[in-house]
MIDRENLUM-165363 format. One record per residue: residue number from 1; chain; z, y, x of N, C-alpha, C in turn. Coordinates in steps of 0.2 Angstrom, whole numbers, plus 5000, padded with zeros to 4 digits. Layout:
// residues N
n / chain / n_up / n_north / n_east / ca_up / ca_north / ca_east / c_up / c_north / c_east
NUM / A / Z / Y / X / Z / Y / X / Z / Y / X $
...
//
This chain:
// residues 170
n / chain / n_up / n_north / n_east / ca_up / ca_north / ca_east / c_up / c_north / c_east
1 / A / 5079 / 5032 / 5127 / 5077 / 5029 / 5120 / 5081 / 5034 / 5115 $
2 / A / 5077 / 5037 / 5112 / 5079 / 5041 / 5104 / 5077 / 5038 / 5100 $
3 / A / 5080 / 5041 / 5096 / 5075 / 5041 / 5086 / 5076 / 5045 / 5083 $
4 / A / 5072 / 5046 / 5077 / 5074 / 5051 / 5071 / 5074 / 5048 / 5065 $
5 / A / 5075 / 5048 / 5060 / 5077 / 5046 / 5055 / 5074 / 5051 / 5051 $
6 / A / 5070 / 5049 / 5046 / 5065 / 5052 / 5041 / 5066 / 5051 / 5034 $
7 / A / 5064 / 5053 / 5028 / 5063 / 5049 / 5021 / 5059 / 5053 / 5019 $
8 / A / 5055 / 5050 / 5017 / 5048 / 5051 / 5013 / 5047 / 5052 / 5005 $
9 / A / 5056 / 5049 / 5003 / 5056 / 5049 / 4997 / 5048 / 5046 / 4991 $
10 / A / 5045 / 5041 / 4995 / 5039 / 5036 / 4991 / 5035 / 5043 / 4990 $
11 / A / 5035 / 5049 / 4995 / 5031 / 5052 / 4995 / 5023 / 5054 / 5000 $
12 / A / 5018 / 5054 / 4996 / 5013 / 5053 / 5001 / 5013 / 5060 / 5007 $
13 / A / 5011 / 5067 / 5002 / 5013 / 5071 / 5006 / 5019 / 5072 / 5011 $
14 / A / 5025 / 5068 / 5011 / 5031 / 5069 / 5013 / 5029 / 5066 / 5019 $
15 / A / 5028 / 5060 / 5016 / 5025 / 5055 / 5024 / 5019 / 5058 / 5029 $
16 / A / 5014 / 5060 / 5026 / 5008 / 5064 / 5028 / 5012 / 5070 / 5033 $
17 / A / 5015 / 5074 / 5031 / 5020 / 5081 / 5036 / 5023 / 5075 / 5041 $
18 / A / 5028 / 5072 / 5041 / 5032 / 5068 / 5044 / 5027 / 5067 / 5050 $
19 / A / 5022 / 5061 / 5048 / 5018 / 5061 / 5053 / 5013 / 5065 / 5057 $
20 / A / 5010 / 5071 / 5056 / 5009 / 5077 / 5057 / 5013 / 5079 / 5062 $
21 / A / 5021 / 5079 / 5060 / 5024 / 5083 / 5063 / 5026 / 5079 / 5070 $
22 / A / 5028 / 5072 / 5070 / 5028 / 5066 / 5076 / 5024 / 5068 / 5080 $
23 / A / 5016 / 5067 / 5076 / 5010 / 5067 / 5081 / 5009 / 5073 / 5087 $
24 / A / 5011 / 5079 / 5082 / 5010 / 5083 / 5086 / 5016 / 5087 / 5092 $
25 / A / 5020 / 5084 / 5092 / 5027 / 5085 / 5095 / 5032 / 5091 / 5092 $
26 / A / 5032 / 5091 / 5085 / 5035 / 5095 / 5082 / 5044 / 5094 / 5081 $
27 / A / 5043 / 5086 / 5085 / 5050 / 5084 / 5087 / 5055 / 5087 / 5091 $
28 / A / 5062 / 5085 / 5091 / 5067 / 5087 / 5095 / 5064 / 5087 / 5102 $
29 / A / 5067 / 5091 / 5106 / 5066 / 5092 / 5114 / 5076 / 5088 / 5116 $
30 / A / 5073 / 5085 / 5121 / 5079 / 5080 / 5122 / 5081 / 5083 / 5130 $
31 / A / 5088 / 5083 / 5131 / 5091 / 5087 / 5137 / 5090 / 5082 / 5144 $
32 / A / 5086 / 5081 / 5148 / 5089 / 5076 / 5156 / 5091 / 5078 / 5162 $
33 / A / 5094 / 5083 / 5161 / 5099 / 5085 / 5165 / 5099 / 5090 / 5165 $
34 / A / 5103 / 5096 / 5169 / 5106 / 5103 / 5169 / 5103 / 5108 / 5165 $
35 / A / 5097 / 5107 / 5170 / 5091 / 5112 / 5169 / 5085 / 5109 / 5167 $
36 / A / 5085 / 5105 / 5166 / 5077 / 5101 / 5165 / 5077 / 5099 / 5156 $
37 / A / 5073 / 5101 / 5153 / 5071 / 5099 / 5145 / 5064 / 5096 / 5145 $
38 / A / 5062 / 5090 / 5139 / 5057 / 5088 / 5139 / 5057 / 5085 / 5133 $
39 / A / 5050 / 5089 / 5130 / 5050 / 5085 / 5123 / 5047 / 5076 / 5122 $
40 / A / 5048 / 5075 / 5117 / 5049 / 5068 / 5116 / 5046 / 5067 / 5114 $
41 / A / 5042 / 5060 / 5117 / 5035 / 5058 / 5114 / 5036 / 5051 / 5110 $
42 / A / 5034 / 5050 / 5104 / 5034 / 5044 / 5102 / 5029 / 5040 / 5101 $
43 / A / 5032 / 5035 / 5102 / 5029 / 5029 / 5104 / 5029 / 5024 / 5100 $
44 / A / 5032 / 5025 / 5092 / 5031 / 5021 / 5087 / 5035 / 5023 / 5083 $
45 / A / 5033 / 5020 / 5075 / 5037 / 5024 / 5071 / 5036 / 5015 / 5065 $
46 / A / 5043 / 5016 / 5062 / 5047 / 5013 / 5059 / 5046 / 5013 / 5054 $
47 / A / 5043 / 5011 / 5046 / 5044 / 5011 / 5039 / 5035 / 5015 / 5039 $
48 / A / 5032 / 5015 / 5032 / 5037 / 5017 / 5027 / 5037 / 5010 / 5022 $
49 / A / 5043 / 5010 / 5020 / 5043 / 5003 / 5012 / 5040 / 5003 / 5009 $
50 / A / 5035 / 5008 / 5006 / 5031 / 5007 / 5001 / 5022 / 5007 / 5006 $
51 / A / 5017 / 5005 / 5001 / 5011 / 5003 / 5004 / 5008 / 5009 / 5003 $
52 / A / 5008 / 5014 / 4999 / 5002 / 5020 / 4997 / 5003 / 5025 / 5003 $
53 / A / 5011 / 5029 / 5005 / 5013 / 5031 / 5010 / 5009 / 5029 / 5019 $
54 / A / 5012 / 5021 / 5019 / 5011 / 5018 / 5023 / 5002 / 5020 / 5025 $
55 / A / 4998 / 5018 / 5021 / 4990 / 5020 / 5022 / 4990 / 5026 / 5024 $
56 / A / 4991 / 5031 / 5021 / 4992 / 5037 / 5025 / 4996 / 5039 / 5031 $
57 / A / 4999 / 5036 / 5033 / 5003 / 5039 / 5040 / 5000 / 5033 / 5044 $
58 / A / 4998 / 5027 / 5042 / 4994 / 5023 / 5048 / 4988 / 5026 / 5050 $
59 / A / 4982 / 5030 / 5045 / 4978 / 5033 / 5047 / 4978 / 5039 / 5051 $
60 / A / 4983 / 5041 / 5051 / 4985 / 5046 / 5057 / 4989 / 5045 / 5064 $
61 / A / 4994 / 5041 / 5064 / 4996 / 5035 / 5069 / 4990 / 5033 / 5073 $
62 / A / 4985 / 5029 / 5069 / 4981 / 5025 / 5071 / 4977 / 5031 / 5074 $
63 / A / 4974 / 5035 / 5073 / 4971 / 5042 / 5078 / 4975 / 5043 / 5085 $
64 / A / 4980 / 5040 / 5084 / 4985 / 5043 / 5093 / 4987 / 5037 / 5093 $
65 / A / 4982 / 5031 / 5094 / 4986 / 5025 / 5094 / 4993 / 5026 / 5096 $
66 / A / 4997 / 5028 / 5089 / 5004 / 5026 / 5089 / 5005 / 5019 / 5084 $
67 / A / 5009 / 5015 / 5087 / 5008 / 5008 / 5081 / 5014 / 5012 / 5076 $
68 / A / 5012 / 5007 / 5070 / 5019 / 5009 / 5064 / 5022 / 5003 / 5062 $
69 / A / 5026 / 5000 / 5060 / 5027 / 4994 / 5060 / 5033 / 4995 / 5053 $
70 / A / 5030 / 4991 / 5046 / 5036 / 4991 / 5041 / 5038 / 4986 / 5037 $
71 / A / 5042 / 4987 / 5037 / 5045 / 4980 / 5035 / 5047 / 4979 / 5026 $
72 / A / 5041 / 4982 / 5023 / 5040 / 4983 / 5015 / 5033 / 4982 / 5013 $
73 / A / 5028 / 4985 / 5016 / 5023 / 4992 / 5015 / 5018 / 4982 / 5016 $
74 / A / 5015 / 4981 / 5008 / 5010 / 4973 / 5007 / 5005 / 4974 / 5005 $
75 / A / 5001 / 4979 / 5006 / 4994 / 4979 / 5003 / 4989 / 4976 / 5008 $
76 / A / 4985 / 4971 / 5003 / 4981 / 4967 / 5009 / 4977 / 4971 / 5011 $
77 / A / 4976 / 4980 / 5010 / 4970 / 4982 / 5015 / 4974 / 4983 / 5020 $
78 / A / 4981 / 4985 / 5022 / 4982 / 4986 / 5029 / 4981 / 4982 / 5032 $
79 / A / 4979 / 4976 / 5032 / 4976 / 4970 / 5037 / 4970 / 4971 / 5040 $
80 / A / 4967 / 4977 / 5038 / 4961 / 4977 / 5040 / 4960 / 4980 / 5045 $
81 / A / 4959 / 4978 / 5052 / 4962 / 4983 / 5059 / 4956 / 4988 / 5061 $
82 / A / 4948 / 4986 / 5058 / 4947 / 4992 / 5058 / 4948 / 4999 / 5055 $
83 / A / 4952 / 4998 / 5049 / 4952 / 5004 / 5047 / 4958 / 5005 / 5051 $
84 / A / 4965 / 4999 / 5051 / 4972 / 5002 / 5052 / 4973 / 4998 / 5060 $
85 / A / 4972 / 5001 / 5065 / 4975 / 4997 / 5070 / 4979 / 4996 / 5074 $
86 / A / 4981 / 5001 / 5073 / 4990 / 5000 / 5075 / 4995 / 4999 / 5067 $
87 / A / 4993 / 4997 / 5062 / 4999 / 4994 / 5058 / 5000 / 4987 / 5059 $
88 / A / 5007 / 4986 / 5058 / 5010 / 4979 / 5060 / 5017 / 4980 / 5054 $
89 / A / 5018 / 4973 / 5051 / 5022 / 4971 / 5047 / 5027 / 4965 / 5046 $
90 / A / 5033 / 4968 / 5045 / 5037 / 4961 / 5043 / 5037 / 4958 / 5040 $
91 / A / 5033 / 4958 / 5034 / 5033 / 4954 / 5027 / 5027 / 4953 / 5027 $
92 / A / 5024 / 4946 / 5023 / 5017 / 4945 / 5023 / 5014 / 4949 / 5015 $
93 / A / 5007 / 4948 / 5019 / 5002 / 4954 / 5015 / 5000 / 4950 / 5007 $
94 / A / 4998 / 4954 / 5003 / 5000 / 4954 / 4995 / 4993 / 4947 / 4994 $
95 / A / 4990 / 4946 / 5000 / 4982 / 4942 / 4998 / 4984 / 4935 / 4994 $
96 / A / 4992 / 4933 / 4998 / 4994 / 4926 / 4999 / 4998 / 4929 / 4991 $
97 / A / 5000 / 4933 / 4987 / 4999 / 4934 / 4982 / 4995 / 4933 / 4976 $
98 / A / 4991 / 4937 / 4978 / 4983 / 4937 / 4973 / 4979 / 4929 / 4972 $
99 / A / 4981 / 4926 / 4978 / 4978 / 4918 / 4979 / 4982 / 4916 / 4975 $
100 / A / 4990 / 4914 / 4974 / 4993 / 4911 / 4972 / 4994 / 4913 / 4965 $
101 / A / 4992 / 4922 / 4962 / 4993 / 4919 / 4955 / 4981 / 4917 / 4951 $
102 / A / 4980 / 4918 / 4958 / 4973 / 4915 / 4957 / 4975 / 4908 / 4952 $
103 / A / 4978 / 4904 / 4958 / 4977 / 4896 / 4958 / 4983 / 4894 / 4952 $
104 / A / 4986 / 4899 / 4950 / 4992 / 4898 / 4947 / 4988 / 4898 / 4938 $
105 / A / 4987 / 4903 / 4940 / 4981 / 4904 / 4931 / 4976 / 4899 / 4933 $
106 / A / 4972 / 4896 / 4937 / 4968 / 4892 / 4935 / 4973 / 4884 / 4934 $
107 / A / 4977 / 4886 / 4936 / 4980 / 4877 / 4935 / 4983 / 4876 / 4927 $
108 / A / 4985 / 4883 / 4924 / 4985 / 4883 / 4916 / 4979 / 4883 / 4914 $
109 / A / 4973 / 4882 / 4917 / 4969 / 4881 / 4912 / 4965 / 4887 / 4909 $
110 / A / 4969 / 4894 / 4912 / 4963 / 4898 / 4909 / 4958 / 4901 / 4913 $
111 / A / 4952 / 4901 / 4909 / 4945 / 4904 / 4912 / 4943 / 4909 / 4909 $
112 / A / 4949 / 4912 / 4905 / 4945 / 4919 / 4904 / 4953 / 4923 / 4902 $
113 / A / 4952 / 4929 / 4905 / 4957 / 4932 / 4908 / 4957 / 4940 / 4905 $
114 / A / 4962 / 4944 / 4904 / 4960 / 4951 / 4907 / 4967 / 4953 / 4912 $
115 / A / 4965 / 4959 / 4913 / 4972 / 4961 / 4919 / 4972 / 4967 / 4919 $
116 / A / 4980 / 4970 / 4920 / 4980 / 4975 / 4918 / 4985 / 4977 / 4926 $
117 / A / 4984 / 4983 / 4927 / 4989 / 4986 / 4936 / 4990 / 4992 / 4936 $
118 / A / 4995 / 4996 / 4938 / 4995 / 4999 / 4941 / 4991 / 5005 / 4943 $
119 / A / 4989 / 5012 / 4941 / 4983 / 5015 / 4945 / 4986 / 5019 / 4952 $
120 / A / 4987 / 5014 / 4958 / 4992 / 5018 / 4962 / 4986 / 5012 / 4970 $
121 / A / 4987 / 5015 / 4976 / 4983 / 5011 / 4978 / 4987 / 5005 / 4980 $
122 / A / 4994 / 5005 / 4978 / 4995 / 4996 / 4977 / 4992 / 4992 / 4971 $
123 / A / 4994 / 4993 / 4965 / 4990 / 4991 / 4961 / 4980 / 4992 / 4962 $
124 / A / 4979 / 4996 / 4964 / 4971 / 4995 / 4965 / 4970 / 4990 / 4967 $
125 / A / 4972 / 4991 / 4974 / 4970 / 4987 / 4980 / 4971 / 4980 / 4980 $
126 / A / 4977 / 4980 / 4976 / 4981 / 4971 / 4975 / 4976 / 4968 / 4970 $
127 / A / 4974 / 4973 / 4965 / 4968 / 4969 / 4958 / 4963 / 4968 / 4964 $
128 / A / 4962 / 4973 / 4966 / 4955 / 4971 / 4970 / 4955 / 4963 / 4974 $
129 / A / 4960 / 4963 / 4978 / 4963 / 4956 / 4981 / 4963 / 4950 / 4977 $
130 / A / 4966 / 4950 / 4968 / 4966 / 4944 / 4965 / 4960 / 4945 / 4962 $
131 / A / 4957 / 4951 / 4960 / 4948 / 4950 / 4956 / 4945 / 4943 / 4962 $
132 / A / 4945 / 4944 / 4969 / 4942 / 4942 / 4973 / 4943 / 4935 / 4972 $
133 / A / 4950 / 4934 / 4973 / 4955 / 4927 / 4972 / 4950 / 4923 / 4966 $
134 / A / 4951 / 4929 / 4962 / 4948 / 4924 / 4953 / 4943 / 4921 / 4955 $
135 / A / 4939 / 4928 / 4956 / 4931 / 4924 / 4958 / 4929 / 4918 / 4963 $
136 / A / 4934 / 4917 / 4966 / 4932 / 4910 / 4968 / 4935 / 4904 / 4967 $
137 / A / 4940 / 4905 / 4963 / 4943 / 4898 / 4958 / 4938 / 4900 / 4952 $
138 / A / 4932 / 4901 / 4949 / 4928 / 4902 / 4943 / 4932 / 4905 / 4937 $
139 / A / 4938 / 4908 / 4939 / 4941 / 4913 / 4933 / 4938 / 4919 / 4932 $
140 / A / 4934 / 4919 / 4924 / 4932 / 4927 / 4923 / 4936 / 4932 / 4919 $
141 / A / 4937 / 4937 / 4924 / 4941 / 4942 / 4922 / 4936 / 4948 / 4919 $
142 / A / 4939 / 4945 / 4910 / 4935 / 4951 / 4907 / 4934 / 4959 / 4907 $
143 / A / 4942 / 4960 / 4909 / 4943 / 4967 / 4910 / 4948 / 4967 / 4914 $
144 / A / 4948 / 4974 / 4917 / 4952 / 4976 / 4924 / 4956 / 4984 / 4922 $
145 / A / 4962 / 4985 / 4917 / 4962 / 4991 / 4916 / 4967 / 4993 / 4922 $
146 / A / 4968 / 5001 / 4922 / 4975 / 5004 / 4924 / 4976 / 5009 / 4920 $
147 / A / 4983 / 5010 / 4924 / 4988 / 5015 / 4920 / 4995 / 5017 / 4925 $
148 / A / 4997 / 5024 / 4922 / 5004 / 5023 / 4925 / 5007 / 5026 / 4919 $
149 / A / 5015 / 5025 / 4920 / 5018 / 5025 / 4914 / 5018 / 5034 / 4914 $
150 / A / 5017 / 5036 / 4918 / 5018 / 5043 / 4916 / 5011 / 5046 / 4914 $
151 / A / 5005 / 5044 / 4912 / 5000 / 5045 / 4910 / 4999 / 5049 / 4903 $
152 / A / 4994 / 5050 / 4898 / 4996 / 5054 / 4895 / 4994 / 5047 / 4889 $
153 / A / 5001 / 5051 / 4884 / 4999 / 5043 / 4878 / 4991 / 5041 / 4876 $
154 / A / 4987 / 5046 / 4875 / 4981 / 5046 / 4876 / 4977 / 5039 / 4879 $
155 / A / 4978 / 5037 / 4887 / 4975 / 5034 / 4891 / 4980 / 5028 / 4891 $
156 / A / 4985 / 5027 / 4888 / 4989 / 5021 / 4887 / 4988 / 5016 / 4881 $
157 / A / 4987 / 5021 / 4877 / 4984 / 5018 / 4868 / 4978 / 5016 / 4870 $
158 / A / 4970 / 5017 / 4876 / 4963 / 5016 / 4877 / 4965 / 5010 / 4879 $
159 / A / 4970 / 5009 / 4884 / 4972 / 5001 / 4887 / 4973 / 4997 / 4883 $
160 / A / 4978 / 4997 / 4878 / 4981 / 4995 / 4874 / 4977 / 4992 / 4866 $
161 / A / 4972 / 4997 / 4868 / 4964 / 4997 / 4861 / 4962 / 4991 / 4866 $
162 / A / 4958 / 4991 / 4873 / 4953 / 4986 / 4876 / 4958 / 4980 / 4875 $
163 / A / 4964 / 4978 / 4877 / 4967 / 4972 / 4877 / 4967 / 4969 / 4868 $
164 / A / 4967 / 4974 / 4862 / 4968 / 4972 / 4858 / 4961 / 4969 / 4856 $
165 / A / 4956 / 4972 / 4859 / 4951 / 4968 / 4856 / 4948 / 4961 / 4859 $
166 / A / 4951 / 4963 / 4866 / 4951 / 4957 / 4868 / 4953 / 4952 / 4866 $
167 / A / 4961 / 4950 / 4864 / 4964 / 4946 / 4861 / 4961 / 4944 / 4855 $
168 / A / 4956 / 4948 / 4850 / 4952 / 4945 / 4844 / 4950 / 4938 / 4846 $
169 / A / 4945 / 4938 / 4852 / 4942 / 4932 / 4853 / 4947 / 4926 / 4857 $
170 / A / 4950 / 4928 / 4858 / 4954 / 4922 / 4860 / 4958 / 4919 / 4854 $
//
């Protein structure tokens, strides 16, 4: 029994090479006696904590059925085992999330909404899981924008324009 110990640093390409490099046994070769070397096959892999990472190395994993198993990584598409079939988690998936701030905006009362996330594919994915949520508690979501803080002021003031005119009618 070995291991290696990786960081991805929350990066997609990092995780992408890592798993490449697992897959295709670009791993240490481990010594079993005097004369005898044999490289070393793995048979699972461990993290990554974040979800965007995580979809790309499960879709590579998941080609050499290797399972990945992490104990961070919530996006409710990684439950979907035809695309991910060997991902496996510690923590429950973002759906029981998306339902709970469904049920939680409709028990204040409001039925008409906008929403704002994230353009990363946890934020996508997660909007797309509460859109779903909404629409079957009768809450309508007027708008659905994104953004990330590193964007260009440009595409932050467009957000910030849509939500204001939103609030006119409210």
């Amino acid at each position: 029994l070995g291991y290696q110990i990786y960081d991805s640093c929350n990066s997609v390409p990092v995780a992408v090479q890592v798993a490449f490099e697992l897959t295709n046994g670009q791993d240490s070769v481990f010594y079993k006696g005097n004369n005898c070397s044999q490289s070393a096959v793995v048979m699972a892999a461990v993290g990554d904590s974040a979800s965007t990472p995580s979809i790309s190395m499960s879709r590579i994993f998941g080609s050499f059925n290797i399972p990945l198993v992490s104990h961070f990584a919530t996006c409710a598409c990684l439950s979907d085992k035809q695309q991910f079939p060997t991902f496996f988690r510690t923590v429950p998936s973002d759906q029981f999330q998306a339902d709970a701030l469904a049920k939680l905006v409709k028990h204040f009362g409001w039925t008409w909404i906008g929403a704002v996330r994230s353009d990363s594919d946890y934020g996508n994915y997660g909007m797309a899981s509460f859109l779903a949520a909404a629409q079957r508690e009768g809450i309508c979501v007027e708008y659905s924008e994104s953004f990330l803080r590193t964007d260009p002021t440009s595409k932050i003031k467009r957000v910030a324009d849509v939500i204001l005119r939103f609030l006119k009618y409210i």
